[in-house]
C-alpha positions in Angstrom: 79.2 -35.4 -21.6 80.1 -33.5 -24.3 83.0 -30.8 -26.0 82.5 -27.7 -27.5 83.3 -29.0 -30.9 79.3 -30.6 -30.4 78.0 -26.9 -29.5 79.8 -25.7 -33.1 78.4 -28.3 -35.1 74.9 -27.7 -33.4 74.6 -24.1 -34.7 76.7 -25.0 -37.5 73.5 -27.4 -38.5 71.1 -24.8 -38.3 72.5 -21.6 -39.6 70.9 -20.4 -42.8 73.7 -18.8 -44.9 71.2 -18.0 -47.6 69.1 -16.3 -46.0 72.0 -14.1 -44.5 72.7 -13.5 -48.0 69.7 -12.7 -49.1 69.6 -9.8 -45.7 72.9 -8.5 -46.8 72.6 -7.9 -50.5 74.3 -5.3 -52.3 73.9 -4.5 -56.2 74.0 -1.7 -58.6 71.7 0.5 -59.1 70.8 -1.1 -62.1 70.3 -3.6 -60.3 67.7 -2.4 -58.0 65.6 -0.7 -60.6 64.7 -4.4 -61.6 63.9 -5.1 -58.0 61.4 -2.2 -58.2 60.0 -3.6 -61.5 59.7 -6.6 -60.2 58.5 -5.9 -56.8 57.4 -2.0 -56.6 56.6 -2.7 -52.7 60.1 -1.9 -52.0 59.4 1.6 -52.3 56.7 2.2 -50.2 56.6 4.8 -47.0 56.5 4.2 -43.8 53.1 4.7 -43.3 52.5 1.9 -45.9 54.9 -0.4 -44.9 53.4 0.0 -41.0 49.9 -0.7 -42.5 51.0 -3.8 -44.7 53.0 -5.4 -41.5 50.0 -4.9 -39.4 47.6 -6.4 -42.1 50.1 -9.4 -42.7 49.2 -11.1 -39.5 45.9 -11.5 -40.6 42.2 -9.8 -39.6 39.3 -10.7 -37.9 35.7 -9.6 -38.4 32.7 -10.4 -36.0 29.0 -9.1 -36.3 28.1 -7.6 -33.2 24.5 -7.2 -34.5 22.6 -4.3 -35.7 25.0 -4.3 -39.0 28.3 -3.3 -36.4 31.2 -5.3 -36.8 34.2 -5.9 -34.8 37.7 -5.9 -36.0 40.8 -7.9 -34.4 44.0 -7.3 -35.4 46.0 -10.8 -34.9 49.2 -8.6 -34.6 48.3 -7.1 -31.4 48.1 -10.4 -30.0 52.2 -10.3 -30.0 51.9 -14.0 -32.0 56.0 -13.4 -32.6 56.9 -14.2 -28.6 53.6 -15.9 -27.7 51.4 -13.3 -26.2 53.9 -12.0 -24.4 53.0 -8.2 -25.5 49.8 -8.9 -26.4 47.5 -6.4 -25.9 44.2 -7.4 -24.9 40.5 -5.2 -24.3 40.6 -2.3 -26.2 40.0 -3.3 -29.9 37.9 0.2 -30.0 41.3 1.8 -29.6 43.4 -0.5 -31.5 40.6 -0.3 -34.4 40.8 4.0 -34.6 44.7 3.4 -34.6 44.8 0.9 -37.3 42.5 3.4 -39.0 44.9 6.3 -38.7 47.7 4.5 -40.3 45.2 3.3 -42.9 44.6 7.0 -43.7 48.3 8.1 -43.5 49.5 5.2 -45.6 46.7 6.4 -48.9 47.7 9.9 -48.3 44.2 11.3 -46.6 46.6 13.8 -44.6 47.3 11.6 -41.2 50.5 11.3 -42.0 51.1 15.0 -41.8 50.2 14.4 -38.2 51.3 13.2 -34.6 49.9 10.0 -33.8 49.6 10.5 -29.7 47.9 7.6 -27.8 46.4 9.2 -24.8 45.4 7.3 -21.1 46.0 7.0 -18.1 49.5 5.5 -16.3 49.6 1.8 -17.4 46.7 1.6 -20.0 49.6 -0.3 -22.5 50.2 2.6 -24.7 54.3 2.1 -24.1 53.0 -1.9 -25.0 51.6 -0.4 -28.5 54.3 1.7 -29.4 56.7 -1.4 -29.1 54.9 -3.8 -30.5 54.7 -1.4 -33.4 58.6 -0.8 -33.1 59.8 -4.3 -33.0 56.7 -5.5 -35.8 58.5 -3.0 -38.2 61.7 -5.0 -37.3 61.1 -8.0 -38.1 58.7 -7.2 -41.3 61.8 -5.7 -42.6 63.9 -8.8 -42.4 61.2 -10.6 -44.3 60.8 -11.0 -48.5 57.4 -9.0 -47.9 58.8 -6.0 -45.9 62.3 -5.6 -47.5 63.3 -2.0 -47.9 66.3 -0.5 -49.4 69.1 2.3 -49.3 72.2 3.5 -51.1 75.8 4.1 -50.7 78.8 5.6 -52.5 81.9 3.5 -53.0 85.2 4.9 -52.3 87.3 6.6 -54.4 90.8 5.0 -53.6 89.2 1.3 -53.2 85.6 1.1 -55.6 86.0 -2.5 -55.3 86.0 -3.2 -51.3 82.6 -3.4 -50.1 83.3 -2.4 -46.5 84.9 0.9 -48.1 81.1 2.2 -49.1 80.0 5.1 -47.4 76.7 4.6 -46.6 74.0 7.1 -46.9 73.4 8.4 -42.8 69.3 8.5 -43.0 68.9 5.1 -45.1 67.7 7.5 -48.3 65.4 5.4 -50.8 67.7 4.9 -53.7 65.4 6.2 -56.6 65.9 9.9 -54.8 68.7 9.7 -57.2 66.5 10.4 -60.2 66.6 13.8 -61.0 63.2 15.5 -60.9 62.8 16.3 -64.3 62.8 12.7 -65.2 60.8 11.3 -62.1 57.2 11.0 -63.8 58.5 9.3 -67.1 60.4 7.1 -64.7 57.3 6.4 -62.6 55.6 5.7 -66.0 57.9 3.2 -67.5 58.1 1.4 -63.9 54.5 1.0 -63.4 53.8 0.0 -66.9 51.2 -2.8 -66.9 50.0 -2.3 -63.3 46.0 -1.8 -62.6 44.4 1.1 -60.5 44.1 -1.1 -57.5 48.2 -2.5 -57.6 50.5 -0.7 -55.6 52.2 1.6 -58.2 56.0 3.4 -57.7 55.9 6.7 -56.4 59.0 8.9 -56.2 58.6 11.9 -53.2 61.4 13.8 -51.0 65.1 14.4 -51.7 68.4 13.5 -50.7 69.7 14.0 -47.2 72.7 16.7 -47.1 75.6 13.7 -46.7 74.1 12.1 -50.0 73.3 15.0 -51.7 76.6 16.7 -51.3 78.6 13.9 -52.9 75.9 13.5 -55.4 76.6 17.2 -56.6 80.5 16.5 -56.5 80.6 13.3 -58.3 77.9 15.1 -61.2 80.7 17.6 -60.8 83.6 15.2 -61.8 81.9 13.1 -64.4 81.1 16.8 -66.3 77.3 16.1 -65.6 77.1 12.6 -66.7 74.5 11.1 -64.7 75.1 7.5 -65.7 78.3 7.5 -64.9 77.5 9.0 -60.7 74.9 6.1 -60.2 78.1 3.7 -61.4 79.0 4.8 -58.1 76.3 3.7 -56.2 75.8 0.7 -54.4 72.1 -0.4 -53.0 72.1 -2.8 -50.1 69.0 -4.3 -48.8 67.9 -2.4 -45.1 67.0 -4.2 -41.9 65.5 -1.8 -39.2 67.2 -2.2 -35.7 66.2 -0.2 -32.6 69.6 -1.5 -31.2 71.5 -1.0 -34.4 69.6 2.6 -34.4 68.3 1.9 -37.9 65.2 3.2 -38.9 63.7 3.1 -35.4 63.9 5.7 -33.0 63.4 6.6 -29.2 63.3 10.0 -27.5 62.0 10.5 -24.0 62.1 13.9 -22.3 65.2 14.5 -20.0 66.4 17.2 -17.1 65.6 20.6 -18.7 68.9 21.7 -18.0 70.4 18.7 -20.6 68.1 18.9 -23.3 69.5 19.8 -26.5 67.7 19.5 -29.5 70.6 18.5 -31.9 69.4 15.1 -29.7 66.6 15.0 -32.5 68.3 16.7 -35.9 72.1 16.0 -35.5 75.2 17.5 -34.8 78.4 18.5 -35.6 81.3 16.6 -35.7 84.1 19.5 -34.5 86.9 16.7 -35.1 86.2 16.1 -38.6 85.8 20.2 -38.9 89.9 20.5 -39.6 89.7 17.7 -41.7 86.9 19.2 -43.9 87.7 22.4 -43.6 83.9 24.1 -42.5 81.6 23.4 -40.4 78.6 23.6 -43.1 80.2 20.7 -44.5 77.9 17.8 -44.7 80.8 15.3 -43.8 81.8 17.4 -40.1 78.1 16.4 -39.5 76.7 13.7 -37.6 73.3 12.5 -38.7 72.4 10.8 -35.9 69.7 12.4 -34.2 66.5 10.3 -33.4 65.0 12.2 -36.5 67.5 11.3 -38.7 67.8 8.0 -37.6 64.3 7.0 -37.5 63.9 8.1 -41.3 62.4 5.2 -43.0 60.3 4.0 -40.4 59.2 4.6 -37.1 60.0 7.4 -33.8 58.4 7.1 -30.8 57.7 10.2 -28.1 57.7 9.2 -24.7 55.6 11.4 -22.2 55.9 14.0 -25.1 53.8 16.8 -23.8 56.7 17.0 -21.3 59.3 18.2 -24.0 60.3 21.4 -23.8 59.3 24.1 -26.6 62.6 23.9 -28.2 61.7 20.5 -29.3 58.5 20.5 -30.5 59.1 23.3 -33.2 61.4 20.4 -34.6 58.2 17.9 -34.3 55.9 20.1 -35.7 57.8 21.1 -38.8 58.4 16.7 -38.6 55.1 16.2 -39.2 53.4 18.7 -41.3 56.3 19.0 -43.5 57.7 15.8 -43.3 61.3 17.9 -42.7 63.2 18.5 -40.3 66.1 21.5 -39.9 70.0 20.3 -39.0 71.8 22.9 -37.7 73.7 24.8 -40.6 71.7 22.7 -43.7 68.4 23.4 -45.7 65.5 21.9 -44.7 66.0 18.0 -45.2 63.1 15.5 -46.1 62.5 12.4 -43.8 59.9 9.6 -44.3 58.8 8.2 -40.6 55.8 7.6 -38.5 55.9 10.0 -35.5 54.1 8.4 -32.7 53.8 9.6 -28.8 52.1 9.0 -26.0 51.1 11.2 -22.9 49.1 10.9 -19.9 45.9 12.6 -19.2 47.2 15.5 -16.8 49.6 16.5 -19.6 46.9 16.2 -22.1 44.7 18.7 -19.5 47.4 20.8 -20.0 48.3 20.7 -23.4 44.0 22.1 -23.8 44.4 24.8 -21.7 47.7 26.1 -23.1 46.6 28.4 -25.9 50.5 28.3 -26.9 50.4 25.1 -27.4 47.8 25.5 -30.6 49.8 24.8 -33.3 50.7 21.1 -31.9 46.8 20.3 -31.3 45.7 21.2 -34.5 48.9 19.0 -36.1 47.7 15.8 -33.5 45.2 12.6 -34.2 44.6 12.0 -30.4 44.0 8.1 -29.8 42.1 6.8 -26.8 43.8 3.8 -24.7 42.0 3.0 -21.9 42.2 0.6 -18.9 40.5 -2.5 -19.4 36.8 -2.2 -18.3 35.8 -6.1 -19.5 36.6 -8.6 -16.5 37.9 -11.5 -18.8 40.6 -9.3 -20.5 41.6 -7.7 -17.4 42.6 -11.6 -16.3 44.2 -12.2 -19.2 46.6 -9.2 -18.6 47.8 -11.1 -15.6 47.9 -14.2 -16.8 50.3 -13.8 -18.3 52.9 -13.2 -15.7 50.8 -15.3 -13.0 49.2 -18.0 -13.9 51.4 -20.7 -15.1 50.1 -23.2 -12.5 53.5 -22.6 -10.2 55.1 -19.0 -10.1 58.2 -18.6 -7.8 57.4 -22.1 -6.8 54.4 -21.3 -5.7 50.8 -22.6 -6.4 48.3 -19.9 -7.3 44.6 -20.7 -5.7 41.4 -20.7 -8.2 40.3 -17.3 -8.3 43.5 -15.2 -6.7 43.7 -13.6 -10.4 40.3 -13.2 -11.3 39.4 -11.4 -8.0 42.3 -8.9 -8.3 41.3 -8.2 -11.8 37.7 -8.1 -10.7 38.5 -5.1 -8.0 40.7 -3.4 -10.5 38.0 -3.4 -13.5 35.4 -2.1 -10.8 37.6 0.5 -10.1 37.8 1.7 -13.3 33.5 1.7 -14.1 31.3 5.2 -13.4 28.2 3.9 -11.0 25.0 3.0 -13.4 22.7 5.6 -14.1 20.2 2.6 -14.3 18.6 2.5 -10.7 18.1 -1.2 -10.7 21.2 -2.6 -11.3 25.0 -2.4 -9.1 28.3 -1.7 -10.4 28.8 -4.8 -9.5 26.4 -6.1 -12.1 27.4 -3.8 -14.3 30.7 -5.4 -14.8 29.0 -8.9 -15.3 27.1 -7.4 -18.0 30.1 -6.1 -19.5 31.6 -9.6 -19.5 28.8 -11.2 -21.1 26.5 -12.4 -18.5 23.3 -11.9 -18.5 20.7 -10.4 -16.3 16.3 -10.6 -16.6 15.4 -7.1 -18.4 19.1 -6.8 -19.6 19.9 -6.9 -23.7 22.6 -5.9 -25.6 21.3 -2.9 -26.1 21.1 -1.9 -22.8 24.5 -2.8 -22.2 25.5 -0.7 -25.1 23.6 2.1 -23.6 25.7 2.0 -20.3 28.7 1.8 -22.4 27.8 5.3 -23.7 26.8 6.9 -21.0 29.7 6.1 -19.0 31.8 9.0 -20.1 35.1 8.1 -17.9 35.1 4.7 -18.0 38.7 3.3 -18.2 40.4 6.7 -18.0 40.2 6.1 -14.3 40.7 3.9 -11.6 43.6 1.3 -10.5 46.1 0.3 -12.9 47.3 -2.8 -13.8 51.2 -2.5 -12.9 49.5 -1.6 -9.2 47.9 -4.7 -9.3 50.5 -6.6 -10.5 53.3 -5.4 -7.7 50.5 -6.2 -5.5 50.3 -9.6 -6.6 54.4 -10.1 -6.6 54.3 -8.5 -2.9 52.1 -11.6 -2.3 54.5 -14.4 -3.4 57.3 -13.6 -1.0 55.4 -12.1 1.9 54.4 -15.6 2.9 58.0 -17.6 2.8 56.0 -20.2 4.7 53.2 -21.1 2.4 53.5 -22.9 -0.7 50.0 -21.5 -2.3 49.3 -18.0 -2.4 45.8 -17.2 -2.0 42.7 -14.7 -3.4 43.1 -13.0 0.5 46.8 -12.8 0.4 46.3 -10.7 -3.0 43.8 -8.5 -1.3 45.0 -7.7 1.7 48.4 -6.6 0.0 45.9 -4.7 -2.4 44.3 -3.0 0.4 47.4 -2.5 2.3 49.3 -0.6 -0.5 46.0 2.1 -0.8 47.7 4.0 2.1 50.9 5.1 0.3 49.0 5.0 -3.0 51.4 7.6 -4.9 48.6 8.7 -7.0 46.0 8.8 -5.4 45.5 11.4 -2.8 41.7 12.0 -2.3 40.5 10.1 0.6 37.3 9.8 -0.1 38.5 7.6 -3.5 40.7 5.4 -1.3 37.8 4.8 1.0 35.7 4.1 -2.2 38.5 1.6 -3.3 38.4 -0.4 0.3 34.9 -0.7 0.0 34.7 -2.1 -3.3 37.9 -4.5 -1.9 35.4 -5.5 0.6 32.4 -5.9 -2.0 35.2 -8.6 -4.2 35.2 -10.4 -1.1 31.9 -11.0 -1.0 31.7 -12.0 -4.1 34.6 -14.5 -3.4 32.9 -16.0 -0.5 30.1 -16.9 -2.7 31.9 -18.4 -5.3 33.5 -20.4 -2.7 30.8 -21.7 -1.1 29.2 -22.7 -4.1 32.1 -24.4 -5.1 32.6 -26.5 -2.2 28.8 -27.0 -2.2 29.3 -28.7 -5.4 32.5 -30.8 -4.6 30.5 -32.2 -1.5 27.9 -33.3 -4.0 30.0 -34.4 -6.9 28.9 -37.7 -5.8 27.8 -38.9 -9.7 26.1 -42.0 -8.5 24.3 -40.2 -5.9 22.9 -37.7 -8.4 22.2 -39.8 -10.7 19.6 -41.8 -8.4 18.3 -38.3 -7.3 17.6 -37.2 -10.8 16.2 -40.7 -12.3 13.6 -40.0 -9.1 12.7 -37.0 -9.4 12.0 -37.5 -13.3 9.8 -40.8 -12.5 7.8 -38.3 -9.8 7.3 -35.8 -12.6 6.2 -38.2 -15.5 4.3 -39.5 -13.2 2.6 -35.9 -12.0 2.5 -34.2 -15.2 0.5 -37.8 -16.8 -1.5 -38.1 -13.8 -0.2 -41.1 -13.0 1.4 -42.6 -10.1 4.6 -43.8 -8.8 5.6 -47.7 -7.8 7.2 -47.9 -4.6 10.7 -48.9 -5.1 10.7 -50.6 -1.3 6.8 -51.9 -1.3 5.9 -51.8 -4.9 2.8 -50.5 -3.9 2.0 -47.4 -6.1 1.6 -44.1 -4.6 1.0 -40.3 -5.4 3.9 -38.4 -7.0 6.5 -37.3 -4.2 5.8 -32.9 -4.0 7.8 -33.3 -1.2 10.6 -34.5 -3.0 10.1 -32.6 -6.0 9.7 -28.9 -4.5 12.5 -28.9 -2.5 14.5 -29.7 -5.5 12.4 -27.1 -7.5 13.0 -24.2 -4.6 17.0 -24.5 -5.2 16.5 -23.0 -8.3 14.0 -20.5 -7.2 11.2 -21.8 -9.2 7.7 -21.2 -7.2 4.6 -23.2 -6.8 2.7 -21.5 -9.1 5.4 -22.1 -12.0 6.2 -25.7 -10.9 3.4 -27.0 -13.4 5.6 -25.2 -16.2 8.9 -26.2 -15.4 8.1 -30.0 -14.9 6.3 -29.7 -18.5 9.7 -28.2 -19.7 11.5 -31.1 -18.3 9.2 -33.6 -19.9 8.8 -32.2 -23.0 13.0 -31.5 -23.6 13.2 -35.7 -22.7 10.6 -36.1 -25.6 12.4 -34.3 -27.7 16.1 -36.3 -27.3 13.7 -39.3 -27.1 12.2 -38.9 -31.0 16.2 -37.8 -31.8 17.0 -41.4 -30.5 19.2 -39.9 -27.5 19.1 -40.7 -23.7 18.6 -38.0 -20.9 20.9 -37.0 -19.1 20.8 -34.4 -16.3 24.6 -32.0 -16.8 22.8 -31.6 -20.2 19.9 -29.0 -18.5 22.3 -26.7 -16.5 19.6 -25.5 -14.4 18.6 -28.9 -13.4 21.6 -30.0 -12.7 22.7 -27.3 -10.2 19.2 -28.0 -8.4 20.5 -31.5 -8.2 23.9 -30.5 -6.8 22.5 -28.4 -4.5 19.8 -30.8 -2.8 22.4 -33.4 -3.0 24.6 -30.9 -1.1 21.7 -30.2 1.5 21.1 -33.8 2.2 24.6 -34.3 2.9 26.8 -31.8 4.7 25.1 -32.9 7.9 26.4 -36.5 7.6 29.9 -34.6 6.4 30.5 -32.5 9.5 32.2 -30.0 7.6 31.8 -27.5 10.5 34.2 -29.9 12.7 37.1 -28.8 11.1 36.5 -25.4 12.8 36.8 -27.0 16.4 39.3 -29.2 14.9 37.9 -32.5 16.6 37.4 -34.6 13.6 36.7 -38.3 13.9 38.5 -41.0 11.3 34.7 -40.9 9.8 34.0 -37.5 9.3 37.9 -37.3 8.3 37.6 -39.6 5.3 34.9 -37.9 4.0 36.5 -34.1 4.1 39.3 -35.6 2.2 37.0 -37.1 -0.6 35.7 -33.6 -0.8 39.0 -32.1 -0.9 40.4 -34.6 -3.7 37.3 -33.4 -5.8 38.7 -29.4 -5.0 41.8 -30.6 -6.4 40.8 -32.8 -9.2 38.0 -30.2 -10.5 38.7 -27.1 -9.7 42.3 -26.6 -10.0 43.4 -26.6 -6.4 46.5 -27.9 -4.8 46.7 -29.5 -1.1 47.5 -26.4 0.7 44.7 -24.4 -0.6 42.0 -26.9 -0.8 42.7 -27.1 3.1 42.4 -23.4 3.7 39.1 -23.4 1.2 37.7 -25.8 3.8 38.4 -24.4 6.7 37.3 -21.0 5.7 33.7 -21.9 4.0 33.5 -24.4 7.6 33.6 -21.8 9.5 31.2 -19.8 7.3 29.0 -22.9 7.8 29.4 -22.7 11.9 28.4 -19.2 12.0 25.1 -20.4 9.9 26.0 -17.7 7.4 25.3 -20.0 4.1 23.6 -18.1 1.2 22.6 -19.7 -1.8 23.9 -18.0 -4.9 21.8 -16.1 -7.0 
């Protein structure tokens, strides 16, 4: 047992006080002026500061041939709570985004503009704008990201800290310097820096709040500028969402509730008695999303949907970096303004020759669905594939073949007449096909105009897959059928979709998944029946002594009679014919065979047949052929086993479980539904 006292002490242990310190510093002005000497990266804007936390997670580059090279951005992998943000499949997307802020932050003119990820529901453009929110966070916390505003202290108590009144839009502090004396100031603090160092730029003005006791302390002190910055205190700036520091949120509301001092402020009537006017900057509340967004981020949600009223205050936001208060001058803020919107807004944003002014101020940024199968899994993996969710085992392929039917979805049919959307989204997932390079793939890529700006999402998919886990109280293993039935199911009341002809498009896909299912099934219980290794290893070491024997005209001792005879054909083609190889290329594969065993030989290494994949699945399959007779898989559908027959389904269901990742409960139901696949004599080799 233990007392709270122990709980204390635990936390007690493992606070760091210093670094608290070091979060909640407060100097001079004097004192910050060395900070900038020393570490002119405090001043940056917020494009910059966005750009450098992105960068400080690290890049990847990959040649993708033909001198293209992809870029990953580590960051969008969410590495701060393990992936669980990550965003995975659309590095095009993430690549043109990264590239916008790039822009912004040198001052190429993006950051005059809206940055408005565009796609359809679900295509994790809410995902970016987060990770982007919460990244800026936490960079800001850290030595590399720290950022810093000013405060005046109080008249009656210049001593007590907690007296300071604090500037209400987190001004940078070197907005202080007079104009006249910015560029001599610049001067002396970027003496000694190169071209390519980050050098100290002074741009905008103070806020009305800051600049109003600014002019009233110069006022007092007869003009003495050194004496009004002896009233100034700098304290180092963490951005909170929740705290409403320097990151902001504004998502469209009833039209009848807008108000657009929800963006610039209001006025604080209680304070106007106290203050005397309302044009005084101190009966104003600087709180709206604009002002309290200024030194870092705002994001617009559904932001087409805003009503006029509000985007005159987001145009003037970004082409002027200013926005208006009601009753003050036009007052400088330093933020990245980023929005998303869906395609039917963004329809109707084009056709609304009103709406010019906000198109031509607007860096539109694809995000598509996922159209790659192995990043479409990896979207619900997360959530779903932790081995037990709910308490519940997940089968082999229940994810995959949801994702599968959601990517094919999402994919225009080929305009190359030999090849099926099905095999399309192989190719797009890296396998390959006879007559298919990369080129080709890169062609359909092209062409494909639509691609991920339609189809299923994956939320649909995902409630789909939840529905699953507690429609079936009874079962403790929810399985690929369960998934697509509840997929199929929910089509009918399918919010979104309303054409008919696209639901019926959807089923038969569905049905094309299950296919495809069937055979990966079979193939897989074709190879746990003969994942017998002694058993293959006797078949392989004959059939290689038949072809040394036939490709050096020799022939083969009798293992029974020791007589010698001819090389087994017999023996050899129907392992050949597995793989689809035909008599007249028989010659040419058993050379192939020979010659790779040569070449391990002269290396000093021993043949073994899992090291030629082809070979070995020719093996597994003949294996497999020669023994689901003696296995009587096909009882299980009349369920009249014998103790016999029983023994040896349950060797083949250890081998489902041991090898392919299933658990009692679905190994069972694997069985019984590939047996009775077997009793209708409906077994297909895969191709």
């Amino acid at each position: 047992m233990f007392d709270g006292r122990e709980i204390i002490e635990i936390v007690s242990k493992r606070q760091d006080r210093e670094q608290f310190r070091r979060k909640n510093w407060i100097g001079t002005f004097e004192e910050y002026l060395e900070i900038v000497r020393e570490n002119p990266l405090v001043t940056r804007t917020a494009y910059q500061r966005l750009y450098d936390m992105i960068l400080s997670y690290g890049v990847e580059t990959t040649d993708t041939g033909r001198g293209e090279r992809s870029v990953h951005y580590k960051f969008f992998d969410d590495p701060d709570h393990d992936g669980a943000d990550a965003v995975f499949g659309i590095r095009d997307s993430l690549r043109d985004l990264v590239n916008a802020l790039k822009s912004a932050a040198k001052g190429y003119g993006i950051e005059r503009r809206v940055l408005l990820l565009h796609g359809p529901v679900g295509s994790s453009k809410s995902t970016i704008a987060r990770l982007l929110k919460t990244g800026l966070e936490r960079y800001s916390a850290t030595d590399a990201g720290a950022l810093y505003t000013l405060g005046w202290v109080d008249e009656e108590a210049p001593d007590d800290p907690l007296k300071i009144q604090w500037c209400p839009m987190n001004e940078e502090p070197l907005h202080l310097l007079p104009q006249r004396f910015r560029q001599e100031v610049e001067q002396r603090l970027n003496e000694g820096r190169g071209e390519d160092d980050f050098r100290v730029h002074v741009t905008g003005e103070l806020d009305p709040y800051c600049r109003f006791i600014y002019q009233d302390r110069l006022r007092r002190y007869d003009g003495d500028w050194t004496r009004v910055i002896q009233d100034v205190r700098v304290k180092r700036l963490i951005l909170s969402e929740k705290d409403r520091i320097g990151v902001g949120t504004f998502q469209p509301k009833d039209e009848k509730n807008q108000d657009a001092t929800e963006l610039t402020g209001d006025i604080n009537y209680r304070k106007i008695a106290e203050y005397g006017s309302d044009s005084d900057p101190r009966a104003f509340n600087f709180d709206g999303e604009f002002n309290i967004a200024n030194r870092g981020i705002i994001e617009f949600v559904e932001v087409l949907k805003l009503d006029v009223a509000f985007l005159y205050d987001l145009l003037g936001a970004s082409q002027e970096h200013r926005i208006k208060p009601k009753k003050f001058a036009q007052t400088d803020i330093d933020e990245v303004i980023i929005g998303h919107t869906n395609e039917p807004e963004y329809r109707r944003l084009q056709n609304n020759e009103f709406m010019e002014a906000l198109r031509d101020r607007t860096v539109k940024i694809d995000v598509p669905y996922v159209t790659t199968l192995a990043n479409e899994i990896k979207i619900y993996e997360k959530d779903y594939n932790k081995g037990t969710v709910r308490g519940k085992h997940i089968a082999p392929h229940t994810i995959e073949m949801a994702a599968m039917w959601a990517v094919l979805t999402r994919l225009e049919e080929p305009s190359h007449a030999g090849i099926t959307r099905l095999q399309k989204l192989k190719l797009y997932n890296g396998k390959t096909l006879p007559n298919f390079t990369e080129d080709n793939v890169r062609e359909l890529r092209e062409h494909a105009t639509s691609e991920g700006m339609i189809g299923i999402s994956p939320r649909y998919v995902q409630d789909k897959i939840s529905n699953a886990l507690v429609a079936h109280p009874e079962a403790h293993s929810v399985n690929p059928f369960m998934v697509m039935n509840e997929l199929e199911a929910g089509l009918k009341h399918h919010s979104l979709i309303n054409s008919e002809d696209t639901k019926q498009e959807y089923r038969d896909l569905l049905a094309l998944v299950k296919e495809e299912y069937e055979n990966i099934v079979k193939n897989e219980v074709q190879r746990a029946i003969a994942a017998d290794e002694d058993a293959l290893k006797r078949l392989s070491g004959n059939y290689i002594d038949n072809v040394k024997a036939y490709t050096q005209r020799e022939k083969v001792k009798n293992r029974f009679t020791g007589q010698p005879e001819e090389p087994d054909e017999r023996l050899m083609r129907s392992i050949e014919e597995k793989i689809d190889i035909p008599d007249s290329r028989k010659d040419d594969f058993r050379r192939e065979i020979m010659n790779y065993i040569g070449a391990l030989s002269i290396d000093g290494k021993t043949f073994d047949y899992r090291s030629n994949e082809r070979l070995h699945k020719a093996l597994e399959l003949k294996l497999f052929e020669d023994q689901k007779d003696s296995i009587k898989l096909t009882s299980l559908v009349s369920n009249v086993v014998d103790a016999d027959t029983q023994q040896k389904i349950d060797v083949v269901k250890g081998r489902l479980i041991r090898d392919f990742g299933y658990d009692d409960e679905s190994a069972t139901d694997v069985l019984h539904y590939v047996a009775s696949i077997f009793a209708r004599g409906d077994v297909k080799r895969e191709k």
